[in-house]
Backbone as a printed PyTorch tensor [residue, N CA C, xyz], in Angstrom:
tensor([[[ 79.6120, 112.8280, 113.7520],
         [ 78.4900, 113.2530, 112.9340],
         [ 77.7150, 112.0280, 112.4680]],

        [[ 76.1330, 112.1760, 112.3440],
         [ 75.7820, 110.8370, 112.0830],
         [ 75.4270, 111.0590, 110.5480]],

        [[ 76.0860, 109.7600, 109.9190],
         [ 75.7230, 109.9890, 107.8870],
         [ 74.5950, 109.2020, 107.8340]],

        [[ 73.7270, 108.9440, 108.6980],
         [ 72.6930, 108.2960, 108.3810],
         [ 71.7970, 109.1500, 107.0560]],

        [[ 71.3710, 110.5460, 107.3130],
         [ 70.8190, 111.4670, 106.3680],
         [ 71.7790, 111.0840, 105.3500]],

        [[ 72.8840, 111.4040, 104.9150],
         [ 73.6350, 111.3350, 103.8880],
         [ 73.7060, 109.6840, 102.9750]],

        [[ 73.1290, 109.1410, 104.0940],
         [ 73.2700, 107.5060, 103.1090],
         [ 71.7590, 107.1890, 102.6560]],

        [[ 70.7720, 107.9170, 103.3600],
         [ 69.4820, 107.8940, 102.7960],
         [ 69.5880, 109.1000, 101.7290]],

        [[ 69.8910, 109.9450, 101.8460],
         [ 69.9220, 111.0760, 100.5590],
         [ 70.5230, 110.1540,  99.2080]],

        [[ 71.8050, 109.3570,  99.3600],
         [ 72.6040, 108.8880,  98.5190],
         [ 71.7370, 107.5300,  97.8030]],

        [[ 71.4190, 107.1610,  98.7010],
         [ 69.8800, 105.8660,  98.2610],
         [ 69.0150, 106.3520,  97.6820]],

        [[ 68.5100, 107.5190,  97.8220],
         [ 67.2640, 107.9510,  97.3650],
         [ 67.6290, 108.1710,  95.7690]],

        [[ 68.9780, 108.5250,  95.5840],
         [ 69.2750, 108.9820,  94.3420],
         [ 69.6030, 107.5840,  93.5390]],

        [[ 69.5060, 106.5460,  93.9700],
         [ 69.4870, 105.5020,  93.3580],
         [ 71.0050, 104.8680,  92.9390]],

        [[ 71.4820, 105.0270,  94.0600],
         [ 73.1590, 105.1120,  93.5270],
         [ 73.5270, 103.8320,  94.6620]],

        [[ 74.3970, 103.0680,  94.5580],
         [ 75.0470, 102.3810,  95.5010],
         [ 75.8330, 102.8890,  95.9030]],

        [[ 76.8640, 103.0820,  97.7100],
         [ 77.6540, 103.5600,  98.2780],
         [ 78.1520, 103.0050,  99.3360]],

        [[ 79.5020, 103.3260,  99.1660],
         [ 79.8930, 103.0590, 100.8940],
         [ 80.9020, 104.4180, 101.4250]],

        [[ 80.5080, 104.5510, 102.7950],
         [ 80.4290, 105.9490, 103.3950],
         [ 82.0620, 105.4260, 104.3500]],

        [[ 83.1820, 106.3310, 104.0220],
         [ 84.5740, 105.9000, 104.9390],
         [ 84.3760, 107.0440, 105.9490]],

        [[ 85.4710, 107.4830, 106.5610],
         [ 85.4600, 108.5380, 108.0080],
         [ 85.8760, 109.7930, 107.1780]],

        [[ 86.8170, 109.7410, 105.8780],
         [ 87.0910, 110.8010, 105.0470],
         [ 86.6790, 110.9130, 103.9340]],

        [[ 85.5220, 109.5290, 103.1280],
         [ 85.8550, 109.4070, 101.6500],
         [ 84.1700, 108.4690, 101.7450]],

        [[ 83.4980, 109.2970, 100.6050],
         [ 82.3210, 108.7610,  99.9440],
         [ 82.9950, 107.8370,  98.6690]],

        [[ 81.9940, 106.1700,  98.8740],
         [ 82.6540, 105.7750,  96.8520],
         [ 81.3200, 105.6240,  96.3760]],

        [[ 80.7040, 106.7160,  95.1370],
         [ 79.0970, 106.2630,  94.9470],
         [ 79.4470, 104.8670,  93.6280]],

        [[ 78.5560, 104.2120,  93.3730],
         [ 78.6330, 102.7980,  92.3680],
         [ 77.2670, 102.7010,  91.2660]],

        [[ 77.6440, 103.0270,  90.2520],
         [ 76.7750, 103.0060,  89.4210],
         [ 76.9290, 102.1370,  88.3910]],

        [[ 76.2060, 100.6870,  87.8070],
         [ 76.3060, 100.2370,  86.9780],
         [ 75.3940, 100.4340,  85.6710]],

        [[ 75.4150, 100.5230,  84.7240],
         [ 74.8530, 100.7160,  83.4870],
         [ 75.6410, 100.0320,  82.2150]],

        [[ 75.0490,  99.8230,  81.0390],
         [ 75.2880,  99.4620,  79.6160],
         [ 75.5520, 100.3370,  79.1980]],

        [[ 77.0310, 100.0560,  77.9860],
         [ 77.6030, 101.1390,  77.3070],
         [ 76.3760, 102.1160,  76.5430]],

        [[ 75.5060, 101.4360,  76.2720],
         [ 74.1440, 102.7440,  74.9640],
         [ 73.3540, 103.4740,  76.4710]],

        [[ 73.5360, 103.1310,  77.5690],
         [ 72.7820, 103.5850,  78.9860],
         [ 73.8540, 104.8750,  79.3690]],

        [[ 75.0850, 105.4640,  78.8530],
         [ 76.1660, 105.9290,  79.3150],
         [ 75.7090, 107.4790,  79.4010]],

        [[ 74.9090, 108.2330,  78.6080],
         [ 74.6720, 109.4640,  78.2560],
         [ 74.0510, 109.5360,  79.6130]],

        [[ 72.5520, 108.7820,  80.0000],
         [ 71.4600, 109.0040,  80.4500],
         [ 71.8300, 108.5550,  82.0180]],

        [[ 72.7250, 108.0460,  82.3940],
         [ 73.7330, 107.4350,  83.4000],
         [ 74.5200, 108.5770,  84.0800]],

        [[ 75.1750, 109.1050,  83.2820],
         [ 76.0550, 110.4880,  83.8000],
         [ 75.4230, 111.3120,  84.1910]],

        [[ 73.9180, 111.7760,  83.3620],
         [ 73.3320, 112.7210,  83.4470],
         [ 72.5270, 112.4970,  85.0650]],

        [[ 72.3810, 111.6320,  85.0910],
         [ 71.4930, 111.2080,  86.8090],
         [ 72.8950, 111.5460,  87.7730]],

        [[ 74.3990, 110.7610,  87.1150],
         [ 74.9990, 111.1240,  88.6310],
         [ 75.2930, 112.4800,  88.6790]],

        [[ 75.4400, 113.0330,  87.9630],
         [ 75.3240, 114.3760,  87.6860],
         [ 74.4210, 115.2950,  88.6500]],

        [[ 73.3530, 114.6750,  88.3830],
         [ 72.2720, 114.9110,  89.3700],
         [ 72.0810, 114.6880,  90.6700]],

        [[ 72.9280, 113.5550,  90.8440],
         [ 73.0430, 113.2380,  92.3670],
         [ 74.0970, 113.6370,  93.0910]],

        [[ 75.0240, 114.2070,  92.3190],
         [ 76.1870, 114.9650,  93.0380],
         [ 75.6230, 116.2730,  93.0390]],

        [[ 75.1980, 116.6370,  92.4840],
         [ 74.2660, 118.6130,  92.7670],
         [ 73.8050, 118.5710,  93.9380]],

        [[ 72.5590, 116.9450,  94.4330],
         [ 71.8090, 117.2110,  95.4160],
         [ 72.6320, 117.0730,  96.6880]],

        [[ 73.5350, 116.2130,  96.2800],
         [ 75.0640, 115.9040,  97.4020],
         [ 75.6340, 116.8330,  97.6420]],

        [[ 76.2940, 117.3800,  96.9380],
         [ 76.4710, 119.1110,  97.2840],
         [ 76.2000, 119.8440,  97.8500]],

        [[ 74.6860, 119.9690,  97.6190],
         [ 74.2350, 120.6260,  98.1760],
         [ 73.6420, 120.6400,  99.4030]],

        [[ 73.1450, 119.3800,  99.7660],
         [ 73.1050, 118.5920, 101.0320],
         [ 74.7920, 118.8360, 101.9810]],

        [[ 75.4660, 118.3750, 101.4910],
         [ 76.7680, 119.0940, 102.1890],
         [ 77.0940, 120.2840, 102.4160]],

        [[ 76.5480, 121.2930, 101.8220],
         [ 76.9350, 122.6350, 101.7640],
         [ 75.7060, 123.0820, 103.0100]],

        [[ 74.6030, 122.6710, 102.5170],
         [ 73.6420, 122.7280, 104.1960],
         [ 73.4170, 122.1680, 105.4280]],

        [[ 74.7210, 121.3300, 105.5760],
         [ 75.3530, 121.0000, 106.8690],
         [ 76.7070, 121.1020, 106.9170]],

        [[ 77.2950, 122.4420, 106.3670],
         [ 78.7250, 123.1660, 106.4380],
         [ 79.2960, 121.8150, 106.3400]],

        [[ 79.4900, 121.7020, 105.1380],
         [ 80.6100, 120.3740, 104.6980],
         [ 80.9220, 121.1420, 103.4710]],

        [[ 81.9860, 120.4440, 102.7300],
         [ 82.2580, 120.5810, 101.4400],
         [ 82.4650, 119.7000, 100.8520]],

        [[ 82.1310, 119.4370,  99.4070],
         [ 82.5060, 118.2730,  98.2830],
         [ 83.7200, 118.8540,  97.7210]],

        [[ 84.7960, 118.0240,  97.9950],
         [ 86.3240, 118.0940,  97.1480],
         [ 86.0550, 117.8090,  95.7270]],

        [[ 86.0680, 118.6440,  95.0120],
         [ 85.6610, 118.3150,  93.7660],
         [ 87.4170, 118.3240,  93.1480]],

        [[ 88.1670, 118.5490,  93.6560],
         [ 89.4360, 118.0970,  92.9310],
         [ 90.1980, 116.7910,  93.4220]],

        [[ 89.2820, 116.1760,  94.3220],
         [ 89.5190, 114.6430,  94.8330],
         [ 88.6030, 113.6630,  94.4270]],

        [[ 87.5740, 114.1740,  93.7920],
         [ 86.4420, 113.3500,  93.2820],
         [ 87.0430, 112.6970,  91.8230]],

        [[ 87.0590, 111.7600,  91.7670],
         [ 87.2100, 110.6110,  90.2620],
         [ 86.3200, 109.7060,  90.3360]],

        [[ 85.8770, 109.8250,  88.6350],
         [ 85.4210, 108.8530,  87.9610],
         [ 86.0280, 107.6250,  87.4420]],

        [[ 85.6240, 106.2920,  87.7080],
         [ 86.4440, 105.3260,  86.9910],
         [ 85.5470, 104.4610,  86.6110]],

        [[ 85.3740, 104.4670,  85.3270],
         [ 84.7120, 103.3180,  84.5540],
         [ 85.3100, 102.0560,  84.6620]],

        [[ 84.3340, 101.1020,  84.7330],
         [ 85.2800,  99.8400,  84.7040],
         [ 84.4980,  98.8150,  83.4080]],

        [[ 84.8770,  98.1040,  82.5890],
         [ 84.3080,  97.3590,  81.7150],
         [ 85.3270,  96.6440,  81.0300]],

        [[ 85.2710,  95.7440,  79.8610],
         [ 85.6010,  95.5490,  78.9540],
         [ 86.2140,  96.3750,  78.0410]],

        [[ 87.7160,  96.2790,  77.1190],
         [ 87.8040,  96.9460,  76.2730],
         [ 86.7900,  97.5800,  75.3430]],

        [[ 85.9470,  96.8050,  74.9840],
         [ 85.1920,  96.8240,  73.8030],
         [ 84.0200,  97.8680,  73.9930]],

        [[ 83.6880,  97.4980,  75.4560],
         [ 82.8000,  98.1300,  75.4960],
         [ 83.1010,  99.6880,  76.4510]],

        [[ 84.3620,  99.7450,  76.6980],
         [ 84.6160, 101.0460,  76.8790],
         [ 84.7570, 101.7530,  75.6020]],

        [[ 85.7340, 101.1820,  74.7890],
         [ 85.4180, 101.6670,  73.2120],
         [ 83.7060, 102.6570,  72.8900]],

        [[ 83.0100, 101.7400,  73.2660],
         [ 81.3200, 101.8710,  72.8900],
         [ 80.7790, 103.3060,  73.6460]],

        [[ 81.8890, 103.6160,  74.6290],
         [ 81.4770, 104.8300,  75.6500],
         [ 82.0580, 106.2160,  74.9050]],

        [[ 81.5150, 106.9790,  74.8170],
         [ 82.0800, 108.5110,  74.5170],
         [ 82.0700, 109.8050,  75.4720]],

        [[ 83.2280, 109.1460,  76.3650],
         [ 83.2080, 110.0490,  77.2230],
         [ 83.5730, 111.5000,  77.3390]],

        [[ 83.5220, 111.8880,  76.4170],
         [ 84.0960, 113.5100,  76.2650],
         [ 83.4420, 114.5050,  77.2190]],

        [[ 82.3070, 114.0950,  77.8640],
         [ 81.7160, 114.2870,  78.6740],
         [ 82.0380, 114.6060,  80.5720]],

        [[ 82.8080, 113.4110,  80.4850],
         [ 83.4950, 113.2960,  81.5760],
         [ 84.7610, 112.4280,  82.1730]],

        [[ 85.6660, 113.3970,  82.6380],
         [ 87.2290, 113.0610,  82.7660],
         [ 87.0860, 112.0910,  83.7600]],

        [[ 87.8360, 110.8120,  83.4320],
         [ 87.6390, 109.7070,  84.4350],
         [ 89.3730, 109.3400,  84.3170]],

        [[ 89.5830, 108.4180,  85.0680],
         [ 90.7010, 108.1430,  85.5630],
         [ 91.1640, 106.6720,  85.3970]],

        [[ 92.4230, 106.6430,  85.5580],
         [ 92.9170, 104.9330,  85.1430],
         [ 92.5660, 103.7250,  86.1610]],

        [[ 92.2900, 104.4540,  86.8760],
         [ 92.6990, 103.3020,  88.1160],
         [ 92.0400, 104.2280,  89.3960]],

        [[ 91.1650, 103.7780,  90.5570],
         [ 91.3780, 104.3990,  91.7510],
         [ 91.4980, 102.9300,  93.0800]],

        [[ 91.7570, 103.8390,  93.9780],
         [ 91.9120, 102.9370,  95.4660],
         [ 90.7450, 102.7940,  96.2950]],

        [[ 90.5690, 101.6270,  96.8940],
         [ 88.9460, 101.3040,  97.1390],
         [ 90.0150, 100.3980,  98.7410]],

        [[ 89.8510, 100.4790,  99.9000],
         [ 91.0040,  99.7000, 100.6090],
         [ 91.8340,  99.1930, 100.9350]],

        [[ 92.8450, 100.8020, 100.1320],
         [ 93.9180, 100.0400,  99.7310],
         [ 94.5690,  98.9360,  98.6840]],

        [[ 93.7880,  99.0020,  97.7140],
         [ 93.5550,  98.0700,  96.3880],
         [ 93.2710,  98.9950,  95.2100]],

        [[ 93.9230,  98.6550,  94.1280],
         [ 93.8950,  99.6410,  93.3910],
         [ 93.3510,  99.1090,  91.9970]],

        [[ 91.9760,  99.4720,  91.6480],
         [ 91.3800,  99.1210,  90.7660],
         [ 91.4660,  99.6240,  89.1840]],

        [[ 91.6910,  99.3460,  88.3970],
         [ 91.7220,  99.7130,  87.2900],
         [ 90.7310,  99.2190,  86.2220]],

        [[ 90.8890, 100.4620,  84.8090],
         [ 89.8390, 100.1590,  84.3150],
         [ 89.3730,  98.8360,  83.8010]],

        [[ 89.7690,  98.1020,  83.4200],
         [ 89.5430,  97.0510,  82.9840],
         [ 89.9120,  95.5570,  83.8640]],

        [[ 90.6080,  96.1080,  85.1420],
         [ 90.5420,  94.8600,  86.3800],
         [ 91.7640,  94.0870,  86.0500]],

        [[ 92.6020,  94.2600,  85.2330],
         [ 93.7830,  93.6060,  85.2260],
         [ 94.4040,  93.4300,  86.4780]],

        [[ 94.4170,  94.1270,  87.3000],
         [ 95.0180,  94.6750,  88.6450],
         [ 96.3470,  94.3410,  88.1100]],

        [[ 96.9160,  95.2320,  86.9300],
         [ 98.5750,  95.3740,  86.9230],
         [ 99.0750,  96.5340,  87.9220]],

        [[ 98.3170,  97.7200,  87.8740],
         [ 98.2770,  98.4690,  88.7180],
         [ 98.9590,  97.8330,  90.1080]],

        [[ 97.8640,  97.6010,  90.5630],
         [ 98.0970,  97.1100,  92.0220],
         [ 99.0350,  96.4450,  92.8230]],

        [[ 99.1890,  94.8930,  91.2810],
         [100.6430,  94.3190,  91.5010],
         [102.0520,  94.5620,  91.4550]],

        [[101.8810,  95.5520,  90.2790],
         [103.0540,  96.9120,  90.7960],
         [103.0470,  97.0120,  92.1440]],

        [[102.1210,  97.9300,  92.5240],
         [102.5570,  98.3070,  93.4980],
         [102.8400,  97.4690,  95.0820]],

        [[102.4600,  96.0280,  94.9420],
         [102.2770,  95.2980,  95.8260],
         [103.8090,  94.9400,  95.8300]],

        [[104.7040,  94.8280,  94.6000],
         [105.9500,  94.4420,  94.1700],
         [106.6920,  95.3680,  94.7710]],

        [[106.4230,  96.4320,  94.3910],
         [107.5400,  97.5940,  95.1980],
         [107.5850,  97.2810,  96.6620]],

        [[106.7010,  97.3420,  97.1920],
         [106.3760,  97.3170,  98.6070],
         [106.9560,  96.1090,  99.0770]],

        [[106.7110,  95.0820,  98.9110],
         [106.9420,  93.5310,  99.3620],
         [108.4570,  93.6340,  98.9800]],

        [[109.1120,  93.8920,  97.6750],
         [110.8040,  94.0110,  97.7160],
         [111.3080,  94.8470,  98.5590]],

        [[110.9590,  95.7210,  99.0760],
         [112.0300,  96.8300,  99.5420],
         [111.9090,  96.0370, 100.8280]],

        [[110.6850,  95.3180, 101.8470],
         [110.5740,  94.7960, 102.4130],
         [111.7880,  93.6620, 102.4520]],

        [[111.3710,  93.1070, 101.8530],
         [112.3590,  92.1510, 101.5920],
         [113.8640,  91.9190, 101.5000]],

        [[114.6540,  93.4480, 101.0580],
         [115.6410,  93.6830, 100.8090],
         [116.2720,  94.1760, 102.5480]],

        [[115.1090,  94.6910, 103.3250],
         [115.2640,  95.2450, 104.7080],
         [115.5350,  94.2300, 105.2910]],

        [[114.7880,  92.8830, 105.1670],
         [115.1380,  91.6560, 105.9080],
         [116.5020,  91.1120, 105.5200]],

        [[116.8010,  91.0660, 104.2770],
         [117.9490,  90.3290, 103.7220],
         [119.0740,  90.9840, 105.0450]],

        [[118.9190,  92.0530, 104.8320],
         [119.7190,  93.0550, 106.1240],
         [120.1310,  92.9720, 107.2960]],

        [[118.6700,  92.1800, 107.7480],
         [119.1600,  91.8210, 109.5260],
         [119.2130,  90.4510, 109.2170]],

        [[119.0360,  89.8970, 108.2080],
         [118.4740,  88.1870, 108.3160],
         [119.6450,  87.1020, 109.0690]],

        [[121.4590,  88.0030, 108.9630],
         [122.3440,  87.5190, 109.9580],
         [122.0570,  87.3430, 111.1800]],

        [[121.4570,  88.6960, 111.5960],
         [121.2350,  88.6900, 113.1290],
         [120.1350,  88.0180, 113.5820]],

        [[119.2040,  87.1970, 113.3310],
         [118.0980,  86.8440, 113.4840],
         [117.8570,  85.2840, 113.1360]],

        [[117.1720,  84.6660, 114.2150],
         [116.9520,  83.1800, 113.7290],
         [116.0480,  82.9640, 112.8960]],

        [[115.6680,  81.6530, 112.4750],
         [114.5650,  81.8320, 110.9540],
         [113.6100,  81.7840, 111.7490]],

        [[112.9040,  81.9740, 113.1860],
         [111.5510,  81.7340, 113.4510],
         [111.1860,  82.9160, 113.5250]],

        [[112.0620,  83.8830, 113.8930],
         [112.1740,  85.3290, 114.0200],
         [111.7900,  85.7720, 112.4630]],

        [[112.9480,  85.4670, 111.3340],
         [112.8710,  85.8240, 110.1400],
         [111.3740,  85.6580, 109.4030]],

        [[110.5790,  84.5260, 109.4080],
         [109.7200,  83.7170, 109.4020],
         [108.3620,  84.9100, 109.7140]],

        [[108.3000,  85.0730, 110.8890],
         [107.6090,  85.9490, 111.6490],
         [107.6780,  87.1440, 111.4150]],

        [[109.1110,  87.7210, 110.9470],
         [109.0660,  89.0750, 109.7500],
         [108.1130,  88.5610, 108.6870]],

        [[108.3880,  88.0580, 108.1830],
         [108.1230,  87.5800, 106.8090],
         [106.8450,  87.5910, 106.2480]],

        [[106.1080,  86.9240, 107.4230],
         [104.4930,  86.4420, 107.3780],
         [103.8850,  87.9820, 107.7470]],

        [[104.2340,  88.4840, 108.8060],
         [103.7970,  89.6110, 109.1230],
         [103.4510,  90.9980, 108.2680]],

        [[104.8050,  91.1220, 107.7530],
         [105.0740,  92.0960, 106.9920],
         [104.9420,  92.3310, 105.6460]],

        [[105.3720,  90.8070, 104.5010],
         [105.1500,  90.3190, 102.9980],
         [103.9110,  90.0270, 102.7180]],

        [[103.7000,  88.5040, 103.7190],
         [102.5520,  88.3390, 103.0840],
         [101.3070,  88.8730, 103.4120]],

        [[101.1010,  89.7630, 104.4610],
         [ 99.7440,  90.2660, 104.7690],
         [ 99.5880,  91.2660, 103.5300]],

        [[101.0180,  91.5570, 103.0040],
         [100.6090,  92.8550, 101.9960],
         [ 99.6690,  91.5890, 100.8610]],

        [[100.8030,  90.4870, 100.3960],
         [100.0260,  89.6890,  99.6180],
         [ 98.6340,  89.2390,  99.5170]],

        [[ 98.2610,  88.9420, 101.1270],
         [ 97.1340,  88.5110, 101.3820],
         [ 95.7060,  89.4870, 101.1700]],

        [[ 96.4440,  90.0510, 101.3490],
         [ 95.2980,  91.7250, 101.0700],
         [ 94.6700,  91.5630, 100.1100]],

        [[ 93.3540,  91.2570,  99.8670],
         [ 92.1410,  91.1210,  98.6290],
         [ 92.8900,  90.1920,  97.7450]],

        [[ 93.2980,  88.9000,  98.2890],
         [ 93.9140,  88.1780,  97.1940],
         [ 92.9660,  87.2250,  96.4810]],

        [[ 91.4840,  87.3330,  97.1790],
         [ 90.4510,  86.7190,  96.0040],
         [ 90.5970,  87.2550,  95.2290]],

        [[ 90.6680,  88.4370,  94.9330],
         [ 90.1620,  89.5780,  93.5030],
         [ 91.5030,  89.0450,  92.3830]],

        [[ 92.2600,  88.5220,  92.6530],
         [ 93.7910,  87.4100,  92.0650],
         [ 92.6340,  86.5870,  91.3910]],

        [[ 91.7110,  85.9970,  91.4700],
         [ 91.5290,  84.7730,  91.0830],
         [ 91.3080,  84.6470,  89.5240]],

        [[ 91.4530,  83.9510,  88.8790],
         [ 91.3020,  84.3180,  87.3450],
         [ 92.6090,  85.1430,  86.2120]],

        [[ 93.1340,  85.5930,  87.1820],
         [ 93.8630,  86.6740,  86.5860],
         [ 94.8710,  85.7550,  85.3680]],

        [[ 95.8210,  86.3020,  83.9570],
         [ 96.5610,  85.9680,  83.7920],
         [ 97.7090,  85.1010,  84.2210]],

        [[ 98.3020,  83.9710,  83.9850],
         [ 99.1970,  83.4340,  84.6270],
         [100.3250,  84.2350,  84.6960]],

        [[100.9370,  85.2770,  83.7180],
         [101.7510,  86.2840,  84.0750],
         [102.1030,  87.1300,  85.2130]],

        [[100.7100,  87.4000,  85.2880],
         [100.0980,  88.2890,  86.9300],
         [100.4410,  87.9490,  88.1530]],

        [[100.0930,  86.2200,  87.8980],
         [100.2420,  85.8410,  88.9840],
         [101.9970,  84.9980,  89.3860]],

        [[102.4390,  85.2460,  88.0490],
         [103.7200,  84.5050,  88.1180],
         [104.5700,  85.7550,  88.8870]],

        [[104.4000,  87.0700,  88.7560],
         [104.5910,  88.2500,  89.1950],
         [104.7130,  88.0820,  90.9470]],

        [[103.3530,  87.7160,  91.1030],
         [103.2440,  87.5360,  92.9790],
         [103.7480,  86.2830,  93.4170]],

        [[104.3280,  85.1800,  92.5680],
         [104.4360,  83.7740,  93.0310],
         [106.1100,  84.0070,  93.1800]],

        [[107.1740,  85.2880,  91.9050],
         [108.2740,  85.6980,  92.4570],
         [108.3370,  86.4630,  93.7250]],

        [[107.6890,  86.8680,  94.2030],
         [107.4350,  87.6150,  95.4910],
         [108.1850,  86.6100,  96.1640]],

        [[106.7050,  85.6060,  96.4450],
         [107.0790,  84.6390,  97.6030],
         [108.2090,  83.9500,  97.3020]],

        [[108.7020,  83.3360,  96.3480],
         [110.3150,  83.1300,  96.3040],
         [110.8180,  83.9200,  96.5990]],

        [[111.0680,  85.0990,  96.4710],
         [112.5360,  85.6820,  96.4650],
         [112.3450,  85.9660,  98.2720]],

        [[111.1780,  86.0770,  99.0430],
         [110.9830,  86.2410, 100.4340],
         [111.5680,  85.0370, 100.9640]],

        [[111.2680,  83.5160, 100.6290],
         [111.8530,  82.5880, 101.0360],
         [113.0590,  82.6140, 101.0130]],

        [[112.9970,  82.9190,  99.8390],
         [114.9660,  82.5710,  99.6710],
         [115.5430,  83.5350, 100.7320]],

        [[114.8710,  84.5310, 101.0830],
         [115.6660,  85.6550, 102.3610],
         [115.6180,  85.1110, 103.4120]],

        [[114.1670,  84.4090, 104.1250],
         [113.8780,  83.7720, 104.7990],
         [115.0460,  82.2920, 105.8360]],

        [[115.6110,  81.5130, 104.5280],
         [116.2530,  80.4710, 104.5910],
         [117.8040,  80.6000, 104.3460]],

        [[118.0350,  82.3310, 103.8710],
         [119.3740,  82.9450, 103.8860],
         [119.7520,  81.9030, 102.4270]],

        [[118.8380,  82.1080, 101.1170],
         [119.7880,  81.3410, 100.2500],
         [120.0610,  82.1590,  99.1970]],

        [[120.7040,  81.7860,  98.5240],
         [121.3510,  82.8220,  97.4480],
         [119.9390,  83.1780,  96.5030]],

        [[120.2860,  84.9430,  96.1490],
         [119.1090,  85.5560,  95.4680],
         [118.8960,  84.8760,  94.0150]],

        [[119.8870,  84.3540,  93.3630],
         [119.8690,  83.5880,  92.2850],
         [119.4140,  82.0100,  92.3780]],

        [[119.5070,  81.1870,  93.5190],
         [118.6740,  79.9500,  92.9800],
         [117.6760,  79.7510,  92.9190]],

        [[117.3770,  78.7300,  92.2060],
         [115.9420,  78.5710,  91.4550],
         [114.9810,  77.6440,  92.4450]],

        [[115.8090,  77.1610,  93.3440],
         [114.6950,  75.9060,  94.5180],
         [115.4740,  76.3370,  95.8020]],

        [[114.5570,  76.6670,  96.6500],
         [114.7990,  76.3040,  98.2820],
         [114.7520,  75.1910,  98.6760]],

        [[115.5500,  74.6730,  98.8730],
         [115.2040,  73.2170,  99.7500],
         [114.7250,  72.8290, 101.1800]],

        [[115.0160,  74.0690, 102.3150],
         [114.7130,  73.7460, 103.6280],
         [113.7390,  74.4860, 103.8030]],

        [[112.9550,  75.1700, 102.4380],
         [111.2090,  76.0150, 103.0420],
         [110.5000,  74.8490, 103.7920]],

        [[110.2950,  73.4410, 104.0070],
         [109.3720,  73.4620, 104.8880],
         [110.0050,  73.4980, 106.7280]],

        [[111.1120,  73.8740, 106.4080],
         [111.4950,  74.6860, 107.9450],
         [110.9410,  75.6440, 108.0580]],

        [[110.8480,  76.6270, 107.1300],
         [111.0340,  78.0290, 107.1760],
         [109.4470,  78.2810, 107.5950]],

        [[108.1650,  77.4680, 107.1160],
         [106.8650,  77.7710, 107.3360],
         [106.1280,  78.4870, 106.1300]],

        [[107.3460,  78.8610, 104.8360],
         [106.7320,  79.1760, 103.9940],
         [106.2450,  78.6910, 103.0330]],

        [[105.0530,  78.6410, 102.0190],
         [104.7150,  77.9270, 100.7320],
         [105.3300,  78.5990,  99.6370]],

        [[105.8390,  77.9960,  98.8300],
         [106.0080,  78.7160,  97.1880],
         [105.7090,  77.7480,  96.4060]],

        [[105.7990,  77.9680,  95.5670],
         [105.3700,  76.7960,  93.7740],
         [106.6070,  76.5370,  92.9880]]])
């Protein structure tokens, strides 16, 4: 199907977007005292979306559709949204944004993922040489790590002390050393960096 109509309809309404194979994300920025007069337009631009979908036999999931404000404490404070139910956090490529950009969210979930990983390698890491292990490692850990790791930049040193245990505790699987020490000594065999 071509969304060309649908990305000029979505422009016209003055909205920023990007169009996936299953999933519209529209982008609206405004000032907390702009918030009333803001809703009320996307408001407006999801009717004409609608309805534009409904006259080329589509449908709008309106129980998959979320709102997520993103700002400052302070100035979410300044918002009165009683208006409209928005959400903590949504996923934009696999990245999980939250309201205020902490990305604790995300690093959660980057943690779950990268340990259980990790715990799978500890597993075969007998049977396997470290170039092999290595090559798990990079493949599988850090691409999860690597994934939007600009949007890291700035963050809390907590945050990031969070993803910097990652890559230790992967090395230490990596180089077969005990889950408790505090220094690898033969990572620059292994090909991996840690701090």
């Amino acid at each position: 199907m071509d969304t060309t109509p649908f990305s000029t309809l979505i422009s016209s309404c003055s909205l920023n977007h990007h169009l996936y194979a299953d999933d519209t994300q529209l982008f609206l920025s405004f000032l907390p005292t702009q918030f009333d007069s803001s809703i009320d337009h996307l408001h407006d631009a999801l009717d004409q979306i609608s309805s534009w979908m409904t006259a080329n036999l589509l449908t709008l999931n309106s129980s998959k559709t979320e709102f997520l404000l993103i700002g400052l404490s302070k100035q979410l404070a300044e918002i009165n949204n009683s208006s409209l139910t928005t959400t903590h956090s949504a996923r934009k490529l696999g990245f999980i944004f939250d309201e205020h950009l902490t990305f604790f969210d995300q690093i959660s979930s980057v943690s779950k993922s990268c340990y259980y990983h990790i715990r799978q390698l500890r597993f075969i890491r007998l049977y396997i040489d470290i170039k092999t292990a290595s090559t798990i490692a990079t493949s599988i850990v850090h691409s999860k790590l690597d994934h939007c790791n600009s949007l890291y930049h700035n963050l809390p040193k907590c945050q990031i002390t969070r993803l910097q245990q990652i890559q230790n505790s992967l090395a230490r699987a990596v180089v077969k050393a005990p889950k408790s020490s505090h220094s690898v000594t033969s990572l620059p065999s292994s090909g991996l960096c840690t701090g």
